[in-house]
FIRO-523380 format. One line per 5 residues: number of its first residue (from 0); their letters; for each residue x, y, z of C-alpha. Coordinates in nm, 2 decimals, decimal comma, always signed. Example, Ala and Ser with C-alpha at 12.3 -4.5 7.8 and 13.67 -1.06 7.14 Angstrom:
<atoms>
0> as> +1,23 -0,45 +0,78; +1,37 -0,11 +0,71
</atoms>
This chain:
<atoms>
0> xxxxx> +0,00 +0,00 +0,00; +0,17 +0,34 -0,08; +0,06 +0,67 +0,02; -0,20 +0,86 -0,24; -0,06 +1,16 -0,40
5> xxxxx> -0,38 +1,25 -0,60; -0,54 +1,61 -0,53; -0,89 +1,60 -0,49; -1,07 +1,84 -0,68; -1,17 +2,16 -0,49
10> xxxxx> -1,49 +2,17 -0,33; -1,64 +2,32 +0,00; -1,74 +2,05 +0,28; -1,93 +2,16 +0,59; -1,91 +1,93 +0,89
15> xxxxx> -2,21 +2,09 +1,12; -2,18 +1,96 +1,47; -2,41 +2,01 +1,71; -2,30 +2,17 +2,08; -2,39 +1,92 +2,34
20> xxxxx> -2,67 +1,82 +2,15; -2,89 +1,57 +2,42; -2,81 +1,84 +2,66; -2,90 +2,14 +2,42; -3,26 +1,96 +2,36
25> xxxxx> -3,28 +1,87 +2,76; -3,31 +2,25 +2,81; -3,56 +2,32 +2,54; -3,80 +2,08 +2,71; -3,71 +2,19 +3,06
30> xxxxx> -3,56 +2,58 +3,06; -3,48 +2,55 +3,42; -3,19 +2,37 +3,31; -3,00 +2,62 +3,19; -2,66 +2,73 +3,35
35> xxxxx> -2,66 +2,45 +3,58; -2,47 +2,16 +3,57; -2,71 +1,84 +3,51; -2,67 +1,50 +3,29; -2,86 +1,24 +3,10
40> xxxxx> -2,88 +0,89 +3,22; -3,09 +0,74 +3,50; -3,29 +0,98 +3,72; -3,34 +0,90 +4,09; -3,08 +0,63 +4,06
45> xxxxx> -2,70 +0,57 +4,14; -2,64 +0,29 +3,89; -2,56 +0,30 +3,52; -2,40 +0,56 +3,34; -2,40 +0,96 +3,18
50> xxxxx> -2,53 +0,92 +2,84; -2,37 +1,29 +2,81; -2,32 +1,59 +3,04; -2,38 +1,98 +3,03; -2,06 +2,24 +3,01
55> xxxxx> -2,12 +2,29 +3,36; -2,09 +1,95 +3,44; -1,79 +1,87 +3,24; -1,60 +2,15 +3,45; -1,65 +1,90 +3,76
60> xxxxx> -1,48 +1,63 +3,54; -1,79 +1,48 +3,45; -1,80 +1,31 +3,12; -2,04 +1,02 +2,91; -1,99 +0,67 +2,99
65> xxxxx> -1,93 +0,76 +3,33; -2,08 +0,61 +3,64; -2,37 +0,76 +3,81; -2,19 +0,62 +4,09; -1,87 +0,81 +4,04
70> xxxxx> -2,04 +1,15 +3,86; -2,22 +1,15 +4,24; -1,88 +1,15 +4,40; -1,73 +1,45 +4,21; -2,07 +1,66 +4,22
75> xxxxx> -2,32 +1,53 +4,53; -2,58 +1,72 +4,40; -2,59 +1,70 +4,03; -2,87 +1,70 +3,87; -2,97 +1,39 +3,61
80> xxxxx> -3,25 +1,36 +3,40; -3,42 +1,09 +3,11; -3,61 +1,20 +2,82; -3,80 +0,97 +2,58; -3,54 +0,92 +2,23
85> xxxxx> -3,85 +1,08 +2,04; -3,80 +1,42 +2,12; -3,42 +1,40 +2,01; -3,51 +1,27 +1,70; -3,72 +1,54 +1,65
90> xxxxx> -3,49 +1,79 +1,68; -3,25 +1,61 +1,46; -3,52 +1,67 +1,18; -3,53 +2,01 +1,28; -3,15 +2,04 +1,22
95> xxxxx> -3,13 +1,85 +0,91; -3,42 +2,05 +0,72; -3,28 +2,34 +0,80; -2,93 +2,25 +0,59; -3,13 +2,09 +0,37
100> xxxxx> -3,23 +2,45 +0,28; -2,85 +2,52 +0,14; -2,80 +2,19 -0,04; -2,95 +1,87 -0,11; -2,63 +1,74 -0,08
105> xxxxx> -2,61 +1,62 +0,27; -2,52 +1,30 +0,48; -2,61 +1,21 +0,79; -2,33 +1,09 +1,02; -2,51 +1,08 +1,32
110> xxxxx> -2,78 +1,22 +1,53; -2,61 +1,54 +1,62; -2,37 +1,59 +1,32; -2,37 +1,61 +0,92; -2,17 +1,66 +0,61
115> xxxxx> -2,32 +1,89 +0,41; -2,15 +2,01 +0,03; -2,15 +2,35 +0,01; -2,01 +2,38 -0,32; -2,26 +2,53 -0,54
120> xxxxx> -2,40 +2,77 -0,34; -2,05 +2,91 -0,21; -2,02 +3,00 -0,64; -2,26 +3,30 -0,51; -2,22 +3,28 -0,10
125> xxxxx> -1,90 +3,34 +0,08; -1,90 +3,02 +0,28; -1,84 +3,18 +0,58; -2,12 +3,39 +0,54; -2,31 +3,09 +0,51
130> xxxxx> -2,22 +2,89 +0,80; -2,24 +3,19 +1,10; -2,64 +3,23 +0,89; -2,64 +2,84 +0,95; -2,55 +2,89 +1,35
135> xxxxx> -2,75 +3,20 +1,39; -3,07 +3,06 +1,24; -3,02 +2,72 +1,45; -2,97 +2,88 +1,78; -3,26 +3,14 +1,68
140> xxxxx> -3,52 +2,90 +1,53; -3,48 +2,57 +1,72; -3,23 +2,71 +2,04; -2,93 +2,40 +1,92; -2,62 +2,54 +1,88
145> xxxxx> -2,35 +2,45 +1,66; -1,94 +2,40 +1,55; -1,90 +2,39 +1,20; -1,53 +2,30 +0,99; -1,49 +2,41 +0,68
150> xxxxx> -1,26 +2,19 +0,44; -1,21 +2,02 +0,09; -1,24 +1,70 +0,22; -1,52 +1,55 +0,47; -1,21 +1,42 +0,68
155> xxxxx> -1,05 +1,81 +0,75; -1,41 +1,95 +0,80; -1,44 +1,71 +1,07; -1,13 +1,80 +1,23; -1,17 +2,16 +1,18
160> xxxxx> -1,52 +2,14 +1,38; -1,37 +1,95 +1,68; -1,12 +2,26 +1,71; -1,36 +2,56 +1,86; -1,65 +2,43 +2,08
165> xxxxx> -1,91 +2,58 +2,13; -1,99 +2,78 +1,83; -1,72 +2,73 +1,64; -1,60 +2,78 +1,30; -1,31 +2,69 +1,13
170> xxxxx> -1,17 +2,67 +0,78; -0,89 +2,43 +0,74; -0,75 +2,43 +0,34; -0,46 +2,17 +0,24; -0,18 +2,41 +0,30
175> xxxxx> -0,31 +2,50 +0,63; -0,24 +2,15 +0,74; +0,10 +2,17 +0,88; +0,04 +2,50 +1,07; -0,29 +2,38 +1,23
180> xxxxx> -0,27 +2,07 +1,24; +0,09 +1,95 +1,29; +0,13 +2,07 +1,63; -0,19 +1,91 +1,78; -0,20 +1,59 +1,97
185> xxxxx> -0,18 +1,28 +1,84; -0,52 +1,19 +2,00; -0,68 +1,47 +1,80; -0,65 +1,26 +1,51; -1,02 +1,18 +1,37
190> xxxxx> -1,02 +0,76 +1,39; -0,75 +0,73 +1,68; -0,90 +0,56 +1,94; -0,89 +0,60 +2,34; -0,69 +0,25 +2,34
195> xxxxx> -0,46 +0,34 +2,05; -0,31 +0,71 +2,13; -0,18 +0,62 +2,48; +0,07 +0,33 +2,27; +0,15 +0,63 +2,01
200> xxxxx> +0,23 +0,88 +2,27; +0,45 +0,59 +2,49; +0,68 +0,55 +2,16; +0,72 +0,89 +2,09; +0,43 +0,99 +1,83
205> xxxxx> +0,34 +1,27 +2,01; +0,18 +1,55 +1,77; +0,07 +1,49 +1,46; +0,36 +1,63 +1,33; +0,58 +1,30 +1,48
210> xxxxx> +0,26 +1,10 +1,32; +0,31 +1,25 +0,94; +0,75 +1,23 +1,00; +0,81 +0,94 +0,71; +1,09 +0,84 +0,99
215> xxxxx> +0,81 +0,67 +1,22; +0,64 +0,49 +0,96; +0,77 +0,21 +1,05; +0,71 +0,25 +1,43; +0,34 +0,30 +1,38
220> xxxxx> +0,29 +0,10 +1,12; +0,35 -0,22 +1,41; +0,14 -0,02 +1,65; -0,18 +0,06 +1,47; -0,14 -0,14 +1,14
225> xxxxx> -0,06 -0,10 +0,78; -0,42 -0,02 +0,68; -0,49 +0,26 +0,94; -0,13 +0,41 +0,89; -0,18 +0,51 +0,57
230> xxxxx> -0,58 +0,58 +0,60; -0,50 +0,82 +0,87; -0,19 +0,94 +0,67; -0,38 +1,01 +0,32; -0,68 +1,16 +0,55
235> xxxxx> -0,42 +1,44 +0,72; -0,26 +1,53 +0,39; -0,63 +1,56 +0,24; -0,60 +1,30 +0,00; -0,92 +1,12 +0,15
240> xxxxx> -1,31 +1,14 -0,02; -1,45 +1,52 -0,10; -1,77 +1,33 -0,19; -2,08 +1,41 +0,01; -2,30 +1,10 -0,01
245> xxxxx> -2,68 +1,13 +0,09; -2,73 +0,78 +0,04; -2,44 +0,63 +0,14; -2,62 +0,40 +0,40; -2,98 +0,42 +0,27
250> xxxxx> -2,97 +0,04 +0,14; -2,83 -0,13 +0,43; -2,75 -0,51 +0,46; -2,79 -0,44 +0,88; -2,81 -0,14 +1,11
255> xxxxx> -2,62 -0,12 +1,44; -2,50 +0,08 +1,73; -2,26 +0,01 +2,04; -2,06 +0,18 +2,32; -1,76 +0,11 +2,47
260> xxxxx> -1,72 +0,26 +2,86; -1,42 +0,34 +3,02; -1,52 +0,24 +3,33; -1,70 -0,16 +3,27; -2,05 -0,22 +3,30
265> xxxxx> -2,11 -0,48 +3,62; -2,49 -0,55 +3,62; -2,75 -0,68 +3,36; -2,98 -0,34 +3,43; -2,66 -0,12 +3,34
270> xxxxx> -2,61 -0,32 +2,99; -3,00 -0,33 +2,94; -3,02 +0,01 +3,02; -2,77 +0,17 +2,74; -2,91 -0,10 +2,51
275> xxxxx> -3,25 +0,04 +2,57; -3,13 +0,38 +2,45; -2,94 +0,19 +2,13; -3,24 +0,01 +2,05; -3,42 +0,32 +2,01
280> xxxxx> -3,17 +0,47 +1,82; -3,19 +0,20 +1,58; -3,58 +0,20 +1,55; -3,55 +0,57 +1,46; -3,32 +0,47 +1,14
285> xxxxx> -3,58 +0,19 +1,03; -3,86 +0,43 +1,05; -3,68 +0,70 +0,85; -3,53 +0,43 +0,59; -3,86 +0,22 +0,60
290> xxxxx> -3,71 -0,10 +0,69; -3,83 -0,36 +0,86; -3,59 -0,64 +1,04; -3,58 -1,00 +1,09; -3,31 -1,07 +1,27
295> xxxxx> -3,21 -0,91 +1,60; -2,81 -0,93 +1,73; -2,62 -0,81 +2,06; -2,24 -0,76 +2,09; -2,11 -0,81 +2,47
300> xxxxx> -1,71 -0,74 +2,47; -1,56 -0,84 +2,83; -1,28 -0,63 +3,03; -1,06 -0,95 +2,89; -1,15 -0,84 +2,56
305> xxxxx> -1,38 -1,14 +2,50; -1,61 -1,03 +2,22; -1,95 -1,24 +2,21; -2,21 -1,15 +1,93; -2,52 -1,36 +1,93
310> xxxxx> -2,83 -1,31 +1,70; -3,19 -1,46 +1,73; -3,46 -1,44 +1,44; -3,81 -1,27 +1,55; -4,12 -1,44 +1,44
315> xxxxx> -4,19 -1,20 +1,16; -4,02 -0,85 +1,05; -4,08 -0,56 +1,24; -3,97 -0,20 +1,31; -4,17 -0,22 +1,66
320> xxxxx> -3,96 -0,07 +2,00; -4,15 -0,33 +2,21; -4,08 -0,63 +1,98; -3,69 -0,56 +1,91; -3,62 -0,44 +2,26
325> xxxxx> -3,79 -0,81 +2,40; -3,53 -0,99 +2,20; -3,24 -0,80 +2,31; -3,37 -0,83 +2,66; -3,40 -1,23 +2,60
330> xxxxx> -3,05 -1,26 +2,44; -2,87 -1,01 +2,71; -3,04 -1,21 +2,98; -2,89 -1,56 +2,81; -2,59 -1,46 +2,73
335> xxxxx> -2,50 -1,24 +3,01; -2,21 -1,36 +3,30; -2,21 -1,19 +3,60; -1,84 -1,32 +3,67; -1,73 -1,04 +3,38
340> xxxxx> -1,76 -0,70 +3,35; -1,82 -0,50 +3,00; -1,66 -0,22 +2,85; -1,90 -0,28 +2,53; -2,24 -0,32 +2,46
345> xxxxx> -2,40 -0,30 +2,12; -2,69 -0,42 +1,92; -2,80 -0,45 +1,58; -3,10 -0,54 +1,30; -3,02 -0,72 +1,04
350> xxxxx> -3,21 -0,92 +0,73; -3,37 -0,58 +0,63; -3,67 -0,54 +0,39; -3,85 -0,22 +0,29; -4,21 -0,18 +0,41
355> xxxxx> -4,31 -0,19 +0,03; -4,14 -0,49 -0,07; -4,27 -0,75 +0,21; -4,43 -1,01 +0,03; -4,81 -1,10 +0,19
360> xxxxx> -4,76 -1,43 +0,40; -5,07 -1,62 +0,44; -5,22 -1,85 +0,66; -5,53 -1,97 +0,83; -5,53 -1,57 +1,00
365> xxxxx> -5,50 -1,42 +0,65; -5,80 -1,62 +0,44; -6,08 -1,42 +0,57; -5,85 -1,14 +0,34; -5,86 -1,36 +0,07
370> xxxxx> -6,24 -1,42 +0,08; -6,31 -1,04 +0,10; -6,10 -1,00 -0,21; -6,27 -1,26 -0,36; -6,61 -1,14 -0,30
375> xxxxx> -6,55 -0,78 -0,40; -6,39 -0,96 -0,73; -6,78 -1,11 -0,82; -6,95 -0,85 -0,75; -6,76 -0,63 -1,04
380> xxxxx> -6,77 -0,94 -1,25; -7,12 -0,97 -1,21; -7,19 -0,57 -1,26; -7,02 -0,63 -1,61; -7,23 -0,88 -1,72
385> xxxxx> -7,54 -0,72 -1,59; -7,47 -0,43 -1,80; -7,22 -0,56 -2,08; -7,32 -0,93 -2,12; -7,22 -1,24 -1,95
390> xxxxx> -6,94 -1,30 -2,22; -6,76 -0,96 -2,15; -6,64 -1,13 -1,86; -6,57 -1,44 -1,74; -6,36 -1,68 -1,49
395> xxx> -6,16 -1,94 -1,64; -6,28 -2,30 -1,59; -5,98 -2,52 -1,40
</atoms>
């Protein structure tokens, strides 16, 4: 594998990231919020974990996938409160029509974060124009607020909106690279994970200057891996995709979600409860893509590092909360040791069909359909011949 020297053509790629999003929608729904320093997860509990925290909270050193237990410790009185997935999803509409107003060119990466192509309207539009109108309107219409990078590629806008939070906005071209970019942190790098950095950093890849330094190939390469040497490598130099992709995961072969906690899950209502808030997550892509599922999975990675994924097939496709969420419950509580402890949890659908292409299964429960449709068939042969003849119209002798 060798490192690509192609230049992409130039084009203008927003990454639009929301500010705290589940927190930002928490205080729409309940103002009081505001200013203090409050977290999703479990209210009037001490186990499980912070789905996410406010900017006050953060400044007590609270963070997601922490204990409730240990986010307690550090704040006594913190406030922690649950709202249904339903009204986040709602706001992520919101969010996405509104850029859908600027360009139909615009992928979904997650909940609370897109890539939008910004190309053609930038022909007429400064682009920075553009994206403080974006934040303004968003803060003004819906009360979210947002980051937003600026780049050629979908790679650099992503790192240019993690730089200046909340409300940031930052333009990172290809030549800006080695100013910006070079002297961050290693860990800063989009795609280096919490487990990888720390090995970096303990051989001396510090910044992501030492990272792009053709003398530490080698080095990294045995730490991280041929593939995600030169991924990572190409993605810096901004040699990596510039294409926007609406429908890059509209025709999927399965949908799935998972978490991994720095501090390890130790009871079956902790893994059932962030599988409960993945399950929804998951419904809410069916619904938008109009799939229905078959198959239901769940991914149970021990503090070993003991990966388990077990799948069980539901008695007939569905898109329902109730029905998925039964099966994951079923497989958790089957699978499940209570010798281990977890540091990831996921789930997924799989065996996907759209609502439209489900064939019609029938059975004893389905003839009274066939007999209506049968009935309602005579009656318009019969009106023919009443009116046309009885040759006009007639049913086939066997």
């Amino acid at each position: 594998m060798e490192i690509t020297k192609k230049e992409n053509s130039a084009k203008i790629i927003f990454h639009i990231d929301m500010n705290a999003f589940f927190c930002a929608v928490a205080c729409i729904l309940n103002p009081s919020l505001r200013g203090k320093a409050f977290a999703i997860g479990r209210e009037n509990s001490y186990k499980g974990v912070i789905s996410t925290a406010s900017y006050e909270a953060r400044a007590f050193g609270i963070h997601s996938a922490m204990p409730l237990s240990e986010a307690y410790r550090k704040k006594p009185d913190l406030i922690v409160v649950h709202f249904d997935y339903k009204y986040y999803v709602e706001y992520h509409n919101k969010f996405v029509k509104l850029i859908g107003q600027y360009t139909n060119l615009v992928e979904v990466a997650s909940i609370d974060e897109v890539y939008a192509d910004m190309t053609e309207i930038s022909r007429t539009r400064h682009p920075v124009l553009v994206a403080k109108e974006i934040q303004a309107r968003l803060l003004k219409e819906h009360g979210l607020s947002c980051s937003i990078g600026i780049a050629p590629t979908l790679f650099l806008a992503k790192m240019a909106s993690d730089m200046k939070k909340p409300l940031g906005l930052t333009i990172l071209r290809k030549r800006d690279v080695k100013d910006i970019l070079f002297p961050l942190s290693v860990k800063e790098i989009f795609g280096i994970g919490k487990k990888t950095y720390p090995k970096l950093i303990d051989h001396g890849i510090i910044t992501i200057a030492d990272f792009m330094n053709p003398n530490n190939r080698d080095v990294i390469i045995d730490l991280i891996g041929e593939n995600h040497y030169y991924h990572s490598f190409n993605s810096i130099s901004g040699s990596s995709t510039n294409i926007v992709d609406p429908n890059r995961y509209s025709d999927p072969e399965s949908i799935s979600t998972s978490a991994t906690f720095d501090v390890p899950l130790t009871t079956i209502a902790e893994i059932l409860f962030e599988l409960r808030r993945m399950t929804r997550e998951v419904i809410v892509k069916l619904n938008r893509d109009d799939y229905l599922a078959k198959t239901v999975g769940i991914t149970l990675r021990d503090s070993d590092f003991n990966t388990i994924t077990r799948r069980k097939t539901i008695d007939e496709y569905s898109n329902d909360f109730i029905v998925i969420y039964e099966f994951v419950t079923e497989l958790v509580e089957y699978y499940f040791d209570s010798d281990k402890t977890y540091r990831l949890v996921g789930m997924s659908v799989s065996n996907l069909v759209k609502k439209g292409d489900l064939p019609k299964e029938y059975n004893l429960f389905t003839i009274d359909d066939i007999n209506e449709k049968e009935e309602i068939v005579s009656r318009l042969i019969n009106d023919f011949q009443s009116k046309y003849g009885e040759k006009i119209l007639f049913r086939r002798k066997k």
